[in-house]
C-alpha positions as CSV (number, residue, x, y, z in Angstrom):
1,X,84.9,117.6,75.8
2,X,81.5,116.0,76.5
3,X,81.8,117.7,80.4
4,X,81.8,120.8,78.8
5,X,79.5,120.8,75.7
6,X,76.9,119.2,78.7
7,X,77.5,122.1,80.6
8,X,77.5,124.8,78.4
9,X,74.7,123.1,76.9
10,X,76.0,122.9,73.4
11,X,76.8,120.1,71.1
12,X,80.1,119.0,71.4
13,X,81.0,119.6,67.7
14,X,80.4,123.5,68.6
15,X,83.2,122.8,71.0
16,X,85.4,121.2,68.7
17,X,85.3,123.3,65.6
18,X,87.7,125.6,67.3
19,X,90.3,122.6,67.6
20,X,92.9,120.8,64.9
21,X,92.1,117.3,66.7
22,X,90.4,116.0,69.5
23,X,90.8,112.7,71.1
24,X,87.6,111.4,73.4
25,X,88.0,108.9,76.4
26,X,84.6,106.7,76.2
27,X,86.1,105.4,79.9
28,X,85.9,108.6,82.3
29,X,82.9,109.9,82.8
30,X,80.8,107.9,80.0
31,X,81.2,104.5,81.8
32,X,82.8,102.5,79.2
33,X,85.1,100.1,80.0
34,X,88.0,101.2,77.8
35,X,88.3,102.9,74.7
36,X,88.7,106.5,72.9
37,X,87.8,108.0,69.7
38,X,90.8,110.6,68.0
39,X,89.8,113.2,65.5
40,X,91.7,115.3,63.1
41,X,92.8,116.2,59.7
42,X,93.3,112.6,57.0
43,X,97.3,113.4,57.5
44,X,97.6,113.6,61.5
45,X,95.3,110.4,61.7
46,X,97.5,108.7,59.1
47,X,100.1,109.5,61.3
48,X,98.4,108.5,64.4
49,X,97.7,105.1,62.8
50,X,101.1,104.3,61.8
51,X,102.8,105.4,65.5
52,X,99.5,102.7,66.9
53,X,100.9,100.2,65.1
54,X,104.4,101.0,65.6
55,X,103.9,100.9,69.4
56,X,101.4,97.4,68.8
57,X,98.3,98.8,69.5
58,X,94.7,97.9,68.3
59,X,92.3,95.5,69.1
60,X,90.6,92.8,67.8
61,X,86.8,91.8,68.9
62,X,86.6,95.9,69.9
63,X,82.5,95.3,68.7
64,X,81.6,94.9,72.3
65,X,83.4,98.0,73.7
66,X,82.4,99.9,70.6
67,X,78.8,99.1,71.6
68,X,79.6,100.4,75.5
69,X,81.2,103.6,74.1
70,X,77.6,103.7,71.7
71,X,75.7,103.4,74.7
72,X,77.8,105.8,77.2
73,X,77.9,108.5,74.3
74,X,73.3,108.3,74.3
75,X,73.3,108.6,77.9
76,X,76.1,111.1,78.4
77,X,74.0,114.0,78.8
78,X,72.1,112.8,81.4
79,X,75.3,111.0,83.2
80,X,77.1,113.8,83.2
81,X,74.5,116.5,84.3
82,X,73.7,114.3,87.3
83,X,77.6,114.2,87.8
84,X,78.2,118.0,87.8
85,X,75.2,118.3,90.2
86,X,76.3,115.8,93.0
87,X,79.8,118.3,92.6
88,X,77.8,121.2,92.9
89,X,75.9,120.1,95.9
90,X,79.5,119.0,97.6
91,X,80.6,122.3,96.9
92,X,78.0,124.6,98.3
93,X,78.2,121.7,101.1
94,X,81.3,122.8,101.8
95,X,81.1,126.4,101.5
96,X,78.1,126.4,103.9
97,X,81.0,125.2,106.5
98,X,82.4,128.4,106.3
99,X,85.2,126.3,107.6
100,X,88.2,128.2,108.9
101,X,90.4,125.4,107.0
102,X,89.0,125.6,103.0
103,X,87.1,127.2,100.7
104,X,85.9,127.2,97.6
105,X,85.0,129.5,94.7
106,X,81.0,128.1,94.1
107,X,81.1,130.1,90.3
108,X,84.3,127.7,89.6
109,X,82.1,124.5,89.7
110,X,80.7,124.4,86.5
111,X,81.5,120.4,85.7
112,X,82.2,117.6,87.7
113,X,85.2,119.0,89.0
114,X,85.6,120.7,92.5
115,X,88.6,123.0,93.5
116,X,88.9,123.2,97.1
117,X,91.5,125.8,98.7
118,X,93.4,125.5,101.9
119,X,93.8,128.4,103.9
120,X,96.7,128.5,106.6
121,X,100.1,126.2,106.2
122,X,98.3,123.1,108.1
123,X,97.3,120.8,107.0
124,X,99.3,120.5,103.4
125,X,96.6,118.9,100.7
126,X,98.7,115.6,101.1
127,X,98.0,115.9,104.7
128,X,94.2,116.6,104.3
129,X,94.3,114.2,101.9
130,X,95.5,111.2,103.9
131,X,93.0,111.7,106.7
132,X,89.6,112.0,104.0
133,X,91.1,108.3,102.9
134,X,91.6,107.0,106.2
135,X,89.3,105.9,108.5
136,X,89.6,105.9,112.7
137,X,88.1,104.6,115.5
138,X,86.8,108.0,116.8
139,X,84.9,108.2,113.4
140,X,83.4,105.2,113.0
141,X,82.4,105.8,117.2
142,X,81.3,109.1,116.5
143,X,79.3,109.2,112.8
144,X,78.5,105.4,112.9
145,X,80.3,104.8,109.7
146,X,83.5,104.0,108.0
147,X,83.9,106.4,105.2
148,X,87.2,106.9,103.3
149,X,87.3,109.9,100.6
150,X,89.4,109.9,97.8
151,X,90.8,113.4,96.7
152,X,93.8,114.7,94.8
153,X,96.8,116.7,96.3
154,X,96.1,119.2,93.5
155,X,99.2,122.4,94.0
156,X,100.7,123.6,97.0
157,X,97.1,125.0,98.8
158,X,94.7,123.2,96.9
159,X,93.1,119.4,96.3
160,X,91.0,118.7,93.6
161,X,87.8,116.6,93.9
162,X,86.4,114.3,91.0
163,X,82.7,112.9,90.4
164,X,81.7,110.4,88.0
165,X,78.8,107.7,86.9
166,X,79.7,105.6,90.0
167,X,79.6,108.2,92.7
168,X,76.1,108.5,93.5
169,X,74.4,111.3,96.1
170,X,74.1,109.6,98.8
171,X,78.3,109.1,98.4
172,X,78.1,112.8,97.8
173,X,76.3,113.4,101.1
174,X,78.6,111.0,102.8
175,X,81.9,112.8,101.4
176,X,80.7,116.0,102.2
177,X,80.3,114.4,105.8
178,X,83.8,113.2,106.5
179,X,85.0,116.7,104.7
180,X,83.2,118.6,107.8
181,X,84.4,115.5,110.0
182,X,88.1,116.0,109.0
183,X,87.8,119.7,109.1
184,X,86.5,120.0,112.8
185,X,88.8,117.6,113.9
186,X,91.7,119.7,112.1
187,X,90.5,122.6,114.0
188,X,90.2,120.9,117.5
């Protein structure tokens, strides 16, 4: 919800209007440590209370989180926008390959989310997927680092790519990096 609303620049109750309940995650990409907020009609959060304390949940002491939530919720515009730009800048990244092994559709990145497309039946995302996360010798010989990327096996062609308040531009830069690293060495 709050990815969107930032980047359709509109408040997040236009979003919502259009729903019969909403739940909010102040964890992902707001940088609490834990917590979510659930919205509805009086009968469905009746009923969302009693199946919480059916199956023992709740808290006591929350005040703390509830003041990291507060304080992830007043900075989540400009959180988020920074996070959809580092995707945006891994994504044209990427498409300025003009790798023979992925692609990606630039007007699909509109959050912090990134869709990238395998072309050919080698490697599988899994494959891909496995060599962003490791690191070898011949890497850290040839770019002078150690960088493992962490992506997502997303369908049979494509793996999904995720940014949020800890994954700064220079870690951008850096996965882009080992993305053109892998991709080369996939082609060799």
């Amino acid at each position: 919800l709050m990815n969107a609303a930032v980047a359709q620049r509109v408040q997040p109750a236009r979003i919502a209007r259009h729903c019969d309940s909403v739940s909010l995650c102040f964890s992902k990409g707001l940088g609490a440590p834990c917590g979510a907020v659930l919205a509805g009609s009086s009968a469905f959060i009746e009923e969302a209370w009693r199946a919480r304390k059916l199956l023992g949940g709740g808290m006591r002491q929350a005040g703390v989180l509830a003041a990291a939530a507060a304080l992830g919720l007043r900075r989540a515009e400009e959180t988020l926008r920074r996070d959809h730009e580092h995707a945006r800048s891994f994504a044209q990244g990427i498409h300025a390959l003009d790798s023979p092994l992925c692609t990606i559709n630039l007007a699909a990145v509109e959050t912090n989310i990134v869709m990238v497309n395998l072309r050919g039946a080698w490697p599988s995302p899994a494959e891909l997927c496995d060599r962003l996360s490791a690191v070898s010798e011949e890497e850290e010989a040839e770019t002078g680092r150690a960088v493992s990327v962490l992506l997502l096996p997303w369908s049979a062609r494509t793996i999904r790519a995720v940014w949020h308040r800890d994954v700064s531009a220079q870690d951008t830069e850096l996965a882009r990096r080992k993305m053109e690293f892998v991709a080369r060495k996939c082609q060799e």
